[in-house]
C-alpha positions as CSV (number, residue, x, y, z in Angstrom):
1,X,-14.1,-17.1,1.7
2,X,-13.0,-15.6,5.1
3,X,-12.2,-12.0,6.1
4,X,-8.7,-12.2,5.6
5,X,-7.7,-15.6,4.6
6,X,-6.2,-17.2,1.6
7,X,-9.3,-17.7,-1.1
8,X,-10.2,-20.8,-2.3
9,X,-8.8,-22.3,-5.0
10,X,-6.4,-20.0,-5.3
11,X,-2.7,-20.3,-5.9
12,X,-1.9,-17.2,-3.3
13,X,-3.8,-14.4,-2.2
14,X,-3.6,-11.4,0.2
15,X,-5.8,-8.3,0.9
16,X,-4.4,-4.6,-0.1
17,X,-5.8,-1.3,0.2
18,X,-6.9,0.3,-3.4
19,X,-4.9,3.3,-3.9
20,X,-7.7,4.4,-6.7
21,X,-11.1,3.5,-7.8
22,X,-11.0,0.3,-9.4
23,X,-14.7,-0.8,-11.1
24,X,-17.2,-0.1,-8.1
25,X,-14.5,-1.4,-5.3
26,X,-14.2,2.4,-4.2
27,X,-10.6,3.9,-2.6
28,X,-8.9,3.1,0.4
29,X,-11.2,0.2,0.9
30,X,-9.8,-3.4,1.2
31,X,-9.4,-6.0,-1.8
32,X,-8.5,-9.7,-2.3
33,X,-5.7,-10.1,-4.9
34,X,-6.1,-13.9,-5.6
35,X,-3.6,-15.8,-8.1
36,X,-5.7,-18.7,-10.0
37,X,-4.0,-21.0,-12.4
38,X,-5.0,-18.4,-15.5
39,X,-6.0,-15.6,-14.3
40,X,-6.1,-12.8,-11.2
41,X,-9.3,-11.9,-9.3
42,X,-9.5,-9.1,-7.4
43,X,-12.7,-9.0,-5.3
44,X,-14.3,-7.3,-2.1
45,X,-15.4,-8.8,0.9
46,X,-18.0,-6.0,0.9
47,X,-19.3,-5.4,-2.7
48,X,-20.2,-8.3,-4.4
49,X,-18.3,-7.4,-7.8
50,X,-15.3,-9.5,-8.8
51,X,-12.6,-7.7,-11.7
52,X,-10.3,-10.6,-13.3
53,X,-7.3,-10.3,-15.7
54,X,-5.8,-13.0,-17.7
55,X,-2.2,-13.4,-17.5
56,X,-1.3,-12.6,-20.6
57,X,-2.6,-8.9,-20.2
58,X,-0.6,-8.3,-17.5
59,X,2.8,-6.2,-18.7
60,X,4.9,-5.5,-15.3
61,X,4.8,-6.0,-11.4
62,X,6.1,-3.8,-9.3
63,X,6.0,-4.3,-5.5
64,X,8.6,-1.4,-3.2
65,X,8.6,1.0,-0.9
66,X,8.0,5.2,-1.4
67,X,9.5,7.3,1.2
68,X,7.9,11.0,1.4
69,X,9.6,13.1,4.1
70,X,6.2,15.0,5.6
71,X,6.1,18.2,7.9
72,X,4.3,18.6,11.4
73,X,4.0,21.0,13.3
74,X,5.6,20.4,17.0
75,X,3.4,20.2,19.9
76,X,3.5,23.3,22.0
77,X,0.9,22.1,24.6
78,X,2.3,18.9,24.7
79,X,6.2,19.8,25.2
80,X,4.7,22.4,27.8
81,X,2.7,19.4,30.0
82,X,6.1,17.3,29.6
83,X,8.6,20.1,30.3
84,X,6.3,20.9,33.3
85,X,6.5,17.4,34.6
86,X,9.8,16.8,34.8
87,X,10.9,20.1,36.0
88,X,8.3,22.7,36.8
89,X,7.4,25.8,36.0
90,X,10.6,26.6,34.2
91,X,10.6,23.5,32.5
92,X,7.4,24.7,31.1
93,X,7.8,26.9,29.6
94,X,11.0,26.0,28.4
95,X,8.7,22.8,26.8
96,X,6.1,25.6,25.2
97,X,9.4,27.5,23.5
98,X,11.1,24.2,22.3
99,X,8.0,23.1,20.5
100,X,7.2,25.8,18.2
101,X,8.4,25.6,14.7
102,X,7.9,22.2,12.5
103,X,10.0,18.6,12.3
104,X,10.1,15.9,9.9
105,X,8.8,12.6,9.5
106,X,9.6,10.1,7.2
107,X,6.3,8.2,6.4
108,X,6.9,4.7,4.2
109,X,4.4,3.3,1.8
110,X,4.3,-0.2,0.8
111,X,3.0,-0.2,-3.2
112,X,2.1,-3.0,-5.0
113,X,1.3,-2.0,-8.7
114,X,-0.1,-4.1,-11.9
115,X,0.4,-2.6,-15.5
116,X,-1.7,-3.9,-17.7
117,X,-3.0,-3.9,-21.7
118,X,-7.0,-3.2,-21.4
119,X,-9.2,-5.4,-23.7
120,X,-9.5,-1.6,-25.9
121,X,-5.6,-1.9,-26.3
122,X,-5.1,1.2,-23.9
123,X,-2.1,0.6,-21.1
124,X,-3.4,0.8,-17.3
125,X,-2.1,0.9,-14.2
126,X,-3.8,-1.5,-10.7
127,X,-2.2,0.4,-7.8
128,X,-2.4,-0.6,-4.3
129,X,-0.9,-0.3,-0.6
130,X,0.3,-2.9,0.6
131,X,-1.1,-2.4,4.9
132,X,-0.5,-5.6,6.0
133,X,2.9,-6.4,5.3
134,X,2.0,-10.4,5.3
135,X,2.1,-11.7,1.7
136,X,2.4,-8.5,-0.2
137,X,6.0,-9.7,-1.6
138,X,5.4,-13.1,-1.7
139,X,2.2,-12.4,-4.3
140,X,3.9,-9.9,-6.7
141,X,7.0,-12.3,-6.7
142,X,4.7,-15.6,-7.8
143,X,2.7,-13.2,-9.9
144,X,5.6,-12.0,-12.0
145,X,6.4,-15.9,-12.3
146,X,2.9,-16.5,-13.7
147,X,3.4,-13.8,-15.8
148,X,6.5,-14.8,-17.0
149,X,8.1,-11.1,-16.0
150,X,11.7,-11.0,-15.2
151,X,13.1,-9.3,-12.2
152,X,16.2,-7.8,-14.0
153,X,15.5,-4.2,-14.0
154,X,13.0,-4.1,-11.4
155,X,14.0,-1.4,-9.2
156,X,13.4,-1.9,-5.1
157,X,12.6,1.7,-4.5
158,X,10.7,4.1,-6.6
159,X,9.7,8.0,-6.0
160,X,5.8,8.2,-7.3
């Protein structure tokens, strides 16, 4: 298996960031989500520990975008240095002025989550960031198929 290429053997696969700590695969570390013919294996190219799920476990697929709307603080130094450039003295310290005070950002988030029936009967959640934006979609869409999950009330945008 290469770093970043489809696995072998497998139907489709793609690497996402783990959102939590799944097994011994860590957070925020990259994982392959590969679709076999019965099953999905979700491995590490750094810790040799594989997890795998049969289909029939798996109870919905959600793959959509969170918006949060996040608050920074404005650069005062750096409005200063640009006001300054363009026009001076007065320009800087118009800059310094103009950058106090906080603005908004809106920050999107790719999720791609698996709910699941453990082998105890308890209902969990896989959640991960899709980084990459290359086959993120196309995974949870053939997934869902595997898993014989329709798309009917699958919403495209969800507030977590």
């Amino acid at each position: 298996m290469g770093f970043f290429k489809s696995r072998k053997g497998s139907i489709i696969s793609d690497y996402f960031q783990t959102v939590e700590n799944i097994g011994n695969l860590g957070v925020g570390n990259m994982v392959d989500v590969a679709l076999f013919e019965d099953y999905l294996a979700i491995s590490s190219p750094v810790v040799k520990q594989e997890i795998t799920l049969n289909y029939s476990q798996i109870t919905d697929v959600f793959y959509g975008v969170q918006t949060d709307i996040i608050k920074k603080e404005k650069s005062v130094i750096g409005r200063a240095i640009g006001g300054g450039l363009l026009f001076g003295g007065v320009g800087a310290v118009v800059g310094a002025v103009s950058g106090t005070g906080t603005k908004e950002i809106k920050e999107r988030n790719i999720y791609f989550i698996i709910a699941y029936t453990s082998q105890n009967g308890e209902d969990k959640f896989l959640q991960f960031k899709d980084t990459r934006l290359y086959k993120g979609e196309k995974v949870a869409k053939k997934l869902k198929e595997l898993c014989n999950i329709s798309d009917a009330v699958t919403p495209t945008n969800i507030q977590l």
